[in-house]
C-alpha positions in Angstrom: 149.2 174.5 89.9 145.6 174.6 88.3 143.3 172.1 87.2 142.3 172.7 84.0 140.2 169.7 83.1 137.0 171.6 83.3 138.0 174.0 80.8 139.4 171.4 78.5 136.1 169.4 78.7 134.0 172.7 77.8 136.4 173.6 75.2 136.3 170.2 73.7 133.6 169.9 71.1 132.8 167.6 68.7 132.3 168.3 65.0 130.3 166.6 62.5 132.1 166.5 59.1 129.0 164.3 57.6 127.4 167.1 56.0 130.9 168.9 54.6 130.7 168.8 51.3 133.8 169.9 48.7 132.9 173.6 46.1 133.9 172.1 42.9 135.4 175.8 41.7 138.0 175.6 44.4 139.1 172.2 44.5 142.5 172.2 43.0 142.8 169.9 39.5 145.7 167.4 38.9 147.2 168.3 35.0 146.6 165.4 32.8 148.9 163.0 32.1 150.4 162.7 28.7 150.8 158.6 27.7 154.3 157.5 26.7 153.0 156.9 23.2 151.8 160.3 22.4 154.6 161.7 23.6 156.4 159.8 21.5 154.4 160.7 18.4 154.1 164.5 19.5 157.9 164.3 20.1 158.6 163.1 16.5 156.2 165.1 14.6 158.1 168.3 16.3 161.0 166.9 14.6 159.7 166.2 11.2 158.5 169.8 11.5 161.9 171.2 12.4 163.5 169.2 9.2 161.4 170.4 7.2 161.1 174.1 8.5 165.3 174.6 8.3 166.0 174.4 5.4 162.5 175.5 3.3 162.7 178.4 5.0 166.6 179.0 4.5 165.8 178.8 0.5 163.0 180.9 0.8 165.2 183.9 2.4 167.9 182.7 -0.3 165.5 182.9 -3.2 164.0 186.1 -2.0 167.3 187.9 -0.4 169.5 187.0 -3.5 167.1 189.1 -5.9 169.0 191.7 -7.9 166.7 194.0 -7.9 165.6 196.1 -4.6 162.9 194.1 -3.4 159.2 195.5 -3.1 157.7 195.5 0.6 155.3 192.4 0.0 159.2 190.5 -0.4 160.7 191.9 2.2 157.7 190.9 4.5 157.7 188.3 3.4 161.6 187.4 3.9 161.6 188.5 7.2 158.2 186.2 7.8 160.9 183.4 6.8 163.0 184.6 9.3 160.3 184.5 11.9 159.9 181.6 11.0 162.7 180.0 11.5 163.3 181.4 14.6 160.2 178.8 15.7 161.9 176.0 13.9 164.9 176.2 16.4 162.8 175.7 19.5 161.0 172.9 18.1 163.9 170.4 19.4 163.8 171.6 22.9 160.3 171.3 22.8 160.5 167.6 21.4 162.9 166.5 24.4 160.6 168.2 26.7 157.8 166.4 25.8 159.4 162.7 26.2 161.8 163.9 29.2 160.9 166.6 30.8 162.4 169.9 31.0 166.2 169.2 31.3 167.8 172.5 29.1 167.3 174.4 32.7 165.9 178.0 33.6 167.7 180.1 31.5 166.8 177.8 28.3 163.4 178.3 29.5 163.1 182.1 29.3 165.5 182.2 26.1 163.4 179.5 24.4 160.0 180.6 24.8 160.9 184.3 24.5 162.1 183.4 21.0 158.7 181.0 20.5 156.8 184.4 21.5 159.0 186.6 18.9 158.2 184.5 16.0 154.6 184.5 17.0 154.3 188.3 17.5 156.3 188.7 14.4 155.0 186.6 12.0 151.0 188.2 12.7 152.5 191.7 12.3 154.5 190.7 9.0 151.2 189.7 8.1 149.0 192.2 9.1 151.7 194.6 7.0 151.4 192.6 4.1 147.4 192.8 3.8 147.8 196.9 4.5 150.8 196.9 1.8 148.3 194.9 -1.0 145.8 197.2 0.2 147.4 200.4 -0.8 149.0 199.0 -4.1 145.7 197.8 -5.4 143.4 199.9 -3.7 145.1 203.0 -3.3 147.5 202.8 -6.2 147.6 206.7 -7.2 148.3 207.6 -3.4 151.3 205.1 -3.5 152.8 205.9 -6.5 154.4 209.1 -4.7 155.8 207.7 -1.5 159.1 205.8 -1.0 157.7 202.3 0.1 160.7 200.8 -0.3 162.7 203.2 2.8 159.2 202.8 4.8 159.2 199.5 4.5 162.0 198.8 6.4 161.5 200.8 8.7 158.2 199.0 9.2 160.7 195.8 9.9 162.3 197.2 12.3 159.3 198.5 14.4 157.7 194.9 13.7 160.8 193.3 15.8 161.1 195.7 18.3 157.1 195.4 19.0 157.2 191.0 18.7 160.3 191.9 20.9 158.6 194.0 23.5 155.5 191.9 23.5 158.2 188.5 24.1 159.0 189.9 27.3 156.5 188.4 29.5 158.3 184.7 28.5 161.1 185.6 30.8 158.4 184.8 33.7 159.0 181.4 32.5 160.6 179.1 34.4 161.3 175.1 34.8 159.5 173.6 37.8 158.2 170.2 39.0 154.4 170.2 38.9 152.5 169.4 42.1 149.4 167.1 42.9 150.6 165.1 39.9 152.1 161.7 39.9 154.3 163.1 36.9 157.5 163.5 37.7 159.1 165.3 34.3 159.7 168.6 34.6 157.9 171.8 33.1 158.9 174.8 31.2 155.6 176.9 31.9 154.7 180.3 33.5 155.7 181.0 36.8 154.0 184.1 38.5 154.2 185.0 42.3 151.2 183.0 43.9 149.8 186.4 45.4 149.0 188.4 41.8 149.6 185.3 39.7 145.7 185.9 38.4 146.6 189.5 37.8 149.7 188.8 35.9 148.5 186.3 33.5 144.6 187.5 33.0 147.1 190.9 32.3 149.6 189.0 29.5 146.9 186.7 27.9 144.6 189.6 27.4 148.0 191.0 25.5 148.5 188.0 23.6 145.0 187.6 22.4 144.3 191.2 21.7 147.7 192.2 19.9 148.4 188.8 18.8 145.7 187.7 16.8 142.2 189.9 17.3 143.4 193.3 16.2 145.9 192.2 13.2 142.6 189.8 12.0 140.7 192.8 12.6 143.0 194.7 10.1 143.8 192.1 7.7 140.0 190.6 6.6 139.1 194.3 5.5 142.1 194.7 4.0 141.7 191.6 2.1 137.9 191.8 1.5 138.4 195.7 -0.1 141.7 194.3 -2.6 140.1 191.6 -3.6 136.6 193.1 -4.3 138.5 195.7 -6.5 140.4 193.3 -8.4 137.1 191.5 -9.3 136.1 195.0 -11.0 139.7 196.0 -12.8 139.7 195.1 -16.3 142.9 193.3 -17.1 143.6 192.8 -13.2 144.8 188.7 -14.1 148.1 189.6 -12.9 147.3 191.5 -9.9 145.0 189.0 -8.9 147.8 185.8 -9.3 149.8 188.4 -7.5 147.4 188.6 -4.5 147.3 184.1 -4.5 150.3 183.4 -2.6 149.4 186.3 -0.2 145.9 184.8 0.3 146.9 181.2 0.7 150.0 182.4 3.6 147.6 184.1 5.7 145.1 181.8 5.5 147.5 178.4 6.8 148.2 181.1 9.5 144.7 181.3 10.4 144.5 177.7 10.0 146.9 177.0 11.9 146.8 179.2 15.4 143.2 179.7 15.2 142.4 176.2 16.9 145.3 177.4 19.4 144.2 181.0 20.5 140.3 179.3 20.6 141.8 176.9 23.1 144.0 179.3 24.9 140.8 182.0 25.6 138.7 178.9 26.9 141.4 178.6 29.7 141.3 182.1 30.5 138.3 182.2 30.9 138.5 179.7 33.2 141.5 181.0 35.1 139.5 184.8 35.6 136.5 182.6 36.8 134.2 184.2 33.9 132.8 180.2 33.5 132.4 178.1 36.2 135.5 176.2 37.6 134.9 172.4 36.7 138.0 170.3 36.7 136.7 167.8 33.7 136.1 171.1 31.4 139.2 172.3 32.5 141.8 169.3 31.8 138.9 169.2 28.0 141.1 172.6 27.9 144.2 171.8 29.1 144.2 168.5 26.6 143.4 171.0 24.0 145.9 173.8 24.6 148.4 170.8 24.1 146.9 169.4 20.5 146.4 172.6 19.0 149.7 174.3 20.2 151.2 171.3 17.9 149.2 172.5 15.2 150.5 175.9 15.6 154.0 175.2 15.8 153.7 173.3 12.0 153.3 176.8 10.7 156.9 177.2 10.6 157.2 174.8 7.8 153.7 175.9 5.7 155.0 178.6 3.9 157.9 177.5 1.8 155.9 174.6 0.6 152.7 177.2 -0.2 155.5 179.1 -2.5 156.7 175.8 -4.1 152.9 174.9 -5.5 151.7 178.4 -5.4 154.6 180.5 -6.3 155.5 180.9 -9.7 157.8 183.2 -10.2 158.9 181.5 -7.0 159.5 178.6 -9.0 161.1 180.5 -11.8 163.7 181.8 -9.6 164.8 179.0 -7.3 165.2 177.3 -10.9 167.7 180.1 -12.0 169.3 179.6 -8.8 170.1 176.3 -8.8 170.9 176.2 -12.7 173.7 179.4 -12.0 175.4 177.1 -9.1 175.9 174.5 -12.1 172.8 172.0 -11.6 172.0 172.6 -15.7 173.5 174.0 -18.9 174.5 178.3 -18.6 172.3 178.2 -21.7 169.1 177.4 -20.3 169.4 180.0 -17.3 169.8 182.4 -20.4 166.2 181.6 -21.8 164.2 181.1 -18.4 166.0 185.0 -17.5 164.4 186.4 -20.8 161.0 185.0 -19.8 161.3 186.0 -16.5 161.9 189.3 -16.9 158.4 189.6 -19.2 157.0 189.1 -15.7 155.3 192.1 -14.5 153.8 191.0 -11.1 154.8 192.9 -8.4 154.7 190.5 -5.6 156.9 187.4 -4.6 155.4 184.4 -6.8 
């Protein structure tokens, strides 16, 4: 046997942890807590939104789908931009519970519901972004269009606009439901969930996707698109209908600018937080964090904004939801006969 108290008193030095002092970009921060009374209100304006968004949208696809004539591409954008957005009206009450409970729906809710949040997103921005180039060549480049079957393109278009909001959905299967730490919070959370060793890589890599595809290059696409049609409409002679044609156009894309600007704003302050490109300060980043939340809520109202832009806006809208609900036996036969002849004086070719 040895004696190894010599070595032990050499080896045992003292440290001074006076002087340590803690880098702000690495300390860890807690997420914010949400108080019991806005999640209340939070949790019942995501219900209002979904009453409202059901069944608006479900006349708007009736109105539009029961049409007897073959609908022009602006309607059947804008159809399927219903359908968009009802498919974000049926996450709204998961996302309601979640607020107030927790996640309780489990993993596989958690991938199917955000994947069909990210669908409607995607899909609605494209539908739009086809709309402005669809105005754009009927206004702008009316002799070029005259000889081309837009109606066959057109839904052809649809179909590559699902299978691109589909494709670009895909990352929302990385979701999954997951107690978050360093918080005295104990509800679950439906969130992101990336392998801590490329967890940077992967979500600099999607929100780069989202912000890029999602909003920057259809905006990029659709304000030219709008500024040319609408600067050629102020020169056409007679152009009154064509520009009443271009209003309900106009006033949809801009509630969808209204509404997920605030959100993608928000969304690209935390990135650029998470890929270190502004200094990491937990009191900016929970500002960020607090206003991810609010402005997500914003977005989500989208889903019920249109049908109640085509009931002020829309006047053929009007016209035909009227003949609708007269045919099913709300008024007299007789009147559906007159509001049909002065319907079909209308010469507009897009969905008013």
């Amino acid at each position: 046997m040895f004696d190894f108290g010599p070595i032990y008193e050499e080896l045992n030095f003292t440290y001074n942890y006076t002087d340590f002092v803690v880098n702000p970009e690495t300390h860890p921060c807690n997420p914010f807590p949400i108080p019991d009374a806005v999640s209340i209100v939070v949790s019942t304006f995501y219900i209002l939104v979904f009453l409202l968004a059901i069944p608006g949208n479900m006349v708007v696809g009736l109105v539009i789908g029961l049409s007897k004539r073959s609908l022009p591409p602006s309607d059947l954008y804008l159809l399927h931009l219903a359908v968009a957005d009802l498919l974000l009206a049926i996450t709204l009450p998961f996302w309601a519970v979640s607020v107030t409970m927790g996640w309780v729906f489990g993993d596989a809710m958690c991938k199917i519901v955000t994947v069909l949040q990210e669908l409607s997103f995607y899909s609605s921005i494209l539908f739009l972004t086809c709309i402005s180039m669809d105005r754009y060549v009927v206004i702008v480049r009316a002799m070029e269009s005259r000889g081309s079957n837009r109606q066959l393109v057109s839904w052809g278009v649809c179909g590559a606009v699902w299978a691109v909001g589909g494709l670009l959905s895909l990352p929302g299967f990385l979701n999954s439901s997951f107690s978050p730490q360093n918080s005295n919070d104990s509800r679950i959370m439906c969130s992101e969930m990336f392998d801590s060793s490329s967890a940077n890589e992967w979500r600099l890599a999607t929100r780069i996707l989202r912000h890029t595809l999602g909003f920057v290059v259809p905006l990029a696409i659709m304000l030219p698109c709008y500024g040319v049609t609408i600067k050629r409409l102020l020169h056409i002679r007679g152009g009154f209908q064509r520009q009443r044609a271009m209003k309900v156009i106009v006033f949809v894309v801009v509630a969808f600018l209204l509404c997920w600007t605030p959100y993608h704003v928000a969304v690209m302050a935390d990135t650029f937080f998470r890929a270190r490109i502004v200094p990491y300060q937990c009191p900016a980043r929970m500002a960020v964090d607090r206003a991810v939340f609010a402005t997500q809520s914003l977005g989500l109202l989208h889903s019920c904004v249109n049908p109640v832009l085509y009931a002020f806006v829309g006047e053929k809208f009007r016209r035909n939801l009227w003949q609708i609900m007269r045919k099913v036996g709300v008024s007299e036969r007789t009147s559906t006969t007159r509001t049909s002849r002065s319907s079909s004086s209308d010469l507009t070719s897009t969905f008013m």
